[in-house]
C-alpha positions as CSV (number, residue, x, y, z in Angstrom):
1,X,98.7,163.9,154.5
2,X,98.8,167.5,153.5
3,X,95.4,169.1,152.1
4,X,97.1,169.1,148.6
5,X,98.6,165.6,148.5
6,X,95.4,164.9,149.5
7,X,93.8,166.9,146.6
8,X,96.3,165.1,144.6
9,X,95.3,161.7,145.9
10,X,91.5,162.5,145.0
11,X,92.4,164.1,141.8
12,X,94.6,160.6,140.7
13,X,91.5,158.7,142.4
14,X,89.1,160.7,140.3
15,X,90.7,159.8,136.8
16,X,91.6,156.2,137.6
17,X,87.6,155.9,138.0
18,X,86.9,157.8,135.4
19,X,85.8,160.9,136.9
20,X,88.5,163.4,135.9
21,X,87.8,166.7,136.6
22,X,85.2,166.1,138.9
23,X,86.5,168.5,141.3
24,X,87.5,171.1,138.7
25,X,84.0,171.2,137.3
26,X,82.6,171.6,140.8
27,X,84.9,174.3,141.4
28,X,84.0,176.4,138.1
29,X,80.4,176.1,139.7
30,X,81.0,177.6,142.6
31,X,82.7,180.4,140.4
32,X,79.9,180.8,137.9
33,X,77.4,181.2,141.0
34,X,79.0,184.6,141.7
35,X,76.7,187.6,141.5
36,X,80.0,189.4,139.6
37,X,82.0,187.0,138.0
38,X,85.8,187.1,139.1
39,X,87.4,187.2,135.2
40,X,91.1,186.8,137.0
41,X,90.0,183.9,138.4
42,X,87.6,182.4,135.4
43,X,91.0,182.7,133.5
44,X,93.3,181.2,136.5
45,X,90.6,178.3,135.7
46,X,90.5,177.9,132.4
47,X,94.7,178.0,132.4
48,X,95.3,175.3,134.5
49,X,92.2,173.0,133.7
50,X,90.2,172.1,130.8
51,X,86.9,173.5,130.3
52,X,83.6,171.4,130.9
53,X,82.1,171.5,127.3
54,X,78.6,172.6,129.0
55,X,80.1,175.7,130.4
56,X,83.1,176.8,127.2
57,X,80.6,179.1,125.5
58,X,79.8,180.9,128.8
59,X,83.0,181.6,130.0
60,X,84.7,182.4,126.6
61,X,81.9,185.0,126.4
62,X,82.5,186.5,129.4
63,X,86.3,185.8,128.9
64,X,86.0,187.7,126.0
65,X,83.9,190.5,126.7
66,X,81.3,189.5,125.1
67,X,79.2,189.4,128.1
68,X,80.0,191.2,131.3
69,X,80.7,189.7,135.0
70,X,77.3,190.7,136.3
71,X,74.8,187.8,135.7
72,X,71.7,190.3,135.6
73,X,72.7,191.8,132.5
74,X,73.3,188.4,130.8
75,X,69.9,188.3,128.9
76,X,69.7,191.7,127.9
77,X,73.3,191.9,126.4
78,X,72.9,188.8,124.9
79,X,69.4,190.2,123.3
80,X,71.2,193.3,121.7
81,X,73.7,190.9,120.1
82,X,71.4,189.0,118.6
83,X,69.8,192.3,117.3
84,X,72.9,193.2,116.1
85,X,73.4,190.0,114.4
86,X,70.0,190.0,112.7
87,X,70.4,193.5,112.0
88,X,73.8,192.8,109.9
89,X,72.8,189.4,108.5
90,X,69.4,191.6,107.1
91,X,71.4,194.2,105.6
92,X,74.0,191.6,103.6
93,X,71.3,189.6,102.7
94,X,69.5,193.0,100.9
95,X,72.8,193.8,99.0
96,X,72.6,190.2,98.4
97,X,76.3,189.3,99.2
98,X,74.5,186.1,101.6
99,X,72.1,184.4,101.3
100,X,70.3,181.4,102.3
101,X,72.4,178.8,100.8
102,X,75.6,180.6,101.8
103,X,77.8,178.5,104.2
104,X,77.9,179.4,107.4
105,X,81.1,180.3,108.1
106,X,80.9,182.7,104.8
107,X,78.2,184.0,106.4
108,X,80.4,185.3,109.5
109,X,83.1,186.5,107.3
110,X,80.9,188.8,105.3
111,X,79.8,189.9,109.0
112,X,82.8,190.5,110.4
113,X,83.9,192.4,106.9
114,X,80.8,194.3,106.9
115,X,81.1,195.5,110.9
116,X,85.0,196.0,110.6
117,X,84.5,198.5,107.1
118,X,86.3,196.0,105.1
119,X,83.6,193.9,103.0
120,X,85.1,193.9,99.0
121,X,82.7,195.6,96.7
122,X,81.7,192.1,95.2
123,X,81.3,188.5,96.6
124,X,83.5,187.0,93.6
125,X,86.7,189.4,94.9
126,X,89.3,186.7,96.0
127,X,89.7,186.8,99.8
128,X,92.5,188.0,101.4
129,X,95.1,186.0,103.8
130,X,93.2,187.4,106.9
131,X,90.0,186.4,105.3
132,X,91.1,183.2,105.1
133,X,92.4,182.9,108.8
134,X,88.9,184.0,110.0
135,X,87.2,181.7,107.8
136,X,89.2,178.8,109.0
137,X,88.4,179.8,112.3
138,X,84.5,180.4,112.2
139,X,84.1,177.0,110.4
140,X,86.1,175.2,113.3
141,X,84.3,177.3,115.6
142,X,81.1,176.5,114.5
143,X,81.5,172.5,115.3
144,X,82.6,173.7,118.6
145,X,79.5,176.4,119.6
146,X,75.9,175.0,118.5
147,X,74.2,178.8,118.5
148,X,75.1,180.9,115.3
149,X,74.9,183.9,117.4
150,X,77.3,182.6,119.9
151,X,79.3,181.0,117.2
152,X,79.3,184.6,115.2
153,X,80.5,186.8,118.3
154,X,83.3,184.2,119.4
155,X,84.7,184.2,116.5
156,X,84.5,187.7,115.7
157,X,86.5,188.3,119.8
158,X,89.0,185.3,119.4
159,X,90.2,186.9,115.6
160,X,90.3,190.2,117.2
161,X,92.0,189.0,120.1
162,X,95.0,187.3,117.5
163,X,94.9,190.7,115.9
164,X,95.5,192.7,118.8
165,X,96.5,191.5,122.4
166,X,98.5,188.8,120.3
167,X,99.5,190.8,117.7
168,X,103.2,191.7,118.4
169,X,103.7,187.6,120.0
170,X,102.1,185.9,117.4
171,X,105.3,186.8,115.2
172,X,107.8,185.4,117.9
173,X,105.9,182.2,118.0
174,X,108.4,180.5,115.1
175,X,111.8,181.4,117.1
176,X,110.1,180.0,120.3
177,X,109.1,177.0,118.8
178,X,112.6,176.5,117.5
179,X,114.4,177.0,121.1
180,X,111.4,174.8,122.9
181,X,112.4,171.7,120.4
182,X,115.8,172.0,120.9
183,X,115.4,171.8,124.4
184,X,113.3,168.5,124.0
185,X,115.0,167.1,120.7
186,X,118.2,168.9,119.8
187,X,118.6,165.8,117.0
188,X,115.1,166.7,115.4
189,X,115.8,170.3,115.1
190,X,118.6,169.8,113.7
191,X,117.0,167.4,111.1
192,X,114.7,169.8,110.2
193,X,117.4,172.8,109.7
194,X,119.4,170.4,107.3
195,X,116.3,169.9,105.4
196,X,116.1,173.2,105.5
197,X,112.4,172.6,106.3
198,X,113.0,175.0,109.6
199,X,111.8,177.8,108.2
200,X,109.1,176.3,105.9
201,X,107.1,174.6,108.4
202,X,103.2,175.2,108.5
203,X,103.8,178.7,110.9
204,X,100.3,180.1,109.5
205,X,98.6,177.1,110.3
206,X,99.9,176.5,113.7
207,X,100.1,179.8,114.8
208,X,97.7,182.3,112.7
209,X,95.3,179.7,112.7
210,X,95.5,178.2,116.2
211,X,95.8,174.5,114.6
212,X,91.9,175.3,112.7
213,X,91.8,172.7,110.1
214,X,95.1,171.2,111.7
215,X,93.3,169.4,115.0
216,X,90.2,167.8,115.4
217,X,87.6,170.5,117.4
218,X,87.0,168.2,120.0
219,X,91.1,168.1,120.9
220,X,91.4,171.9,119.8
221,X,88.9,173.8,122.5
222,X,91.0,172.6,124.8
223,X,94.1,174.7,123.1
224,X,92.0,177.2,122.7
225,X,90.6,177.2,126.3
226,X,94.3,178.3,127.0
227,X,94.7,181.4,124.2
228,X,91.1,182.5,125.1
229,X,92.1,183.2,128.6
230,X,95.5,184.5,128.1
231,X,98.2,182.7,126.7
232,X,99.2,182.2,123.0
233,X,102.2,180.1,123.9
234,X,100.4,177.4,124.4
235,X,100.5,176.9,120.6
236,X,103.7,176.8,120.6
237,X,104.3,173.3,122.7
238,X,101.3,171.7,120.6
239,X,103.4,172.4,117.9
240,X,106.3,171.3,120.2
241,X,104.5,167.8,120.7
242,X,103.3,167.4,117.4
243,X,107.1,167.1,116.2
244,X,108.1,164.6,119.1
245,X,105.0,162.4,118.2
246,X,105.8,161.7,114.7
247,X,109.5,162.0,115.7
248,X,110.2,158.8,113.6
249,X,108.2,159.6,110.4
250,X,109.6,163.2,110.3
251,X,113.1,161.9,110.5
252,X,112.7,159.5,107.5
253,X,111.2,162.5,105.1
254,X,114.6,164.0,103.7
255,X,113.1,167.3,102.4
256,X,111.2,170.9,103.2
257,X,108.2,169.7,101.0
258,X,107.6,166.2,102.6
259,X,107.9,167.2,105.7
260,X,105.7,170.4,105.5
261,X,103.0,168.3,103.7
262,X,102.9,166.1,106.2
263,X,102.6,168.3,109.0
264,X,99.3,170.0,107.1
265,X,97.7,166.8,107.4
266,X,98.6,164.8,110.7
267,X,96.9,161.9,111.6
268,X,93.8,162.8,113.4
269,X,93.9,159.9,116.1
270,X,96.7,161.1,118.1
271,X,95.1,164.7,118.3
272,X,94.0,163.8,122.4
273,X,97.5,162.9,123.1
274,X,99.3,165.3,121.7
275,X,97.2,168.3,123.6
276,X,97.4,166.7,126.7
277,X,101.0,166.1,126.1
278,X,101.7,170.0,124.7
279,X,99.7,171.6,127.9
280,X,101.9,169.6,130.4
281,X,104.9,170.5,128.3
282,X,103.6,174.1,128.3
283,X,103.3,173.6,132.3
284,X,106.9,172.2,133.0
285,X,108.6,175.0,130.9
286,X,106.1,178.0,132.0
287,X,104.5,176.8,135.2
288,X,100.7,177.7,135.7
289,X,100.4,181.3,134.0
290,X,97.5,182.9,135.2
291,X,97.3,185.1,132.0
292,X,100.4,185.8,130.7
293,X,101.0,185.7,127.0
């Protein structure tokens, strides 16, 4: 038996047990003991396996730049953000655009608008669309990262990350979506473009929003294990697999509204499915990316 059949073996072994990803997390360890961590590899990692929820926050925040490879600077870098953080929170709460009983997630927003030279001259302005995509994503954020000033800086990295690395892709993401369900279900797409539902499917919540508000957070870090380390496609195939998994109630709504209503509010038990279905989809049509968008 070859050394990866046998890894294979183990791997099948493992799950049948119930100790999937018992090798992956041990692996991870090894690569977290490094005096410099290897970011190629922490995102080779994070591409081909799921995160262990005790270790997401670390690597996304060295994934993200947030923290740098070298473990003896963790503590101090991660002292100045929180000086940072305290030192913004301070100076909203004095121009009294927070404040205690703010929600959270407001609370980041106002942050981010305040760092970034765009916070509105009053609290009561309406928010813009961007506003609104960063808002959905600190608030599923913050069920996904306990500490607010983890929570704050993640956020604050992923948006910037949509905004920039992703920023010419995210666009393309609709067209791709189209051509990766016609390869799977020719007779669905082709449902949908008679509806003429095609191109009024929820493309700001799928793929401006990475699925926050869509997906429970406990199925969704695992997408967004994937876009953190390199690859927005992967939102693509969720939205992929979300089609094929309500094949049967999507072919019986015969127009744009029902159908884009109903894909804003899925049913949340099949969320674990569906992302373990879209990643091996996103695996047999793109391989293993290491970080390719």
């Amino acid at each position: 038996m070859t050394e990866d059949s046998q890894r294979n073996f183990r791997s099948v072994y493992y799950e049948k047990v119930g100790f999937r990803g018992v090798e992956e997390k041990k692996s991870l360890e090894i690569l977290l003991k490094d005096d410099r961590l290897d970011t190629e590899k922490l995102c080779t990692f994070s591409q081909r396996f799921p995160l262990p929820s005790m270790y997401r926050a670390l690597v996304w925040k060295v994934l993200l730049g947030i923290l740098p490879p070298h473990h003896e600077s963790h503590a101090k870098v991660m002292m100045y953000r929180k000086e940072q953080y305290l030192d913004v929170l301070h100076a909203l709460k004095v121009v009294r655009f927070v404040s205690d009983a703010t929600p959270q997630a407001e609370v980041y927003l106002r942050m981010y608008q305040l760092e970034s030279g765009k916070l509105p001259r009053s609290p009561s302005f309406p928010l813009e669309p961007e506003d609104e995509v960063f808002l959905a994503i600190a608030k599923a954020m913050e069920e996904m990262v306990e500490d607010s000033v983890d929570c704050y800086w993640i956020t604050r990295r992923f948006v910037n990350q949509l905004n920039t690395k992703y920023r010419d892709s995210l666009p393309q993401l609709p067209k791709a979506f189209e051509q990766y369900l016609n390869m799977e279900d020719g007779r669905l797409l082709t449902h949908l473009r008679m509806c003429s539902a095609a191109p009024k499917l929820p493309y700001d919540l799928w793929f401006k929003r990475c699925f926050a508000g869509c997906l429970p957070e406990s199925s969704l870090q695992r997408v967004w294990d994937k876009v953190v380390s390199g690859s927005c496609k992967i939102l693509v195939f969720v939205a992929v697999e979300i089609l094929l998994t309500f094949k049967i109630k999507v072919m019986a709504l015969n127009s744009a509204e029902k159908i884009t209503k109903f894909l804003e509010n899925i049913p949340q038990d099949s969320s674990d499915a569906i992302v373990s279905k879209a990643i091996d989809l996103w695996h047999k049509h793109c391989g293993t990316p290491v970080h390719s968008s």
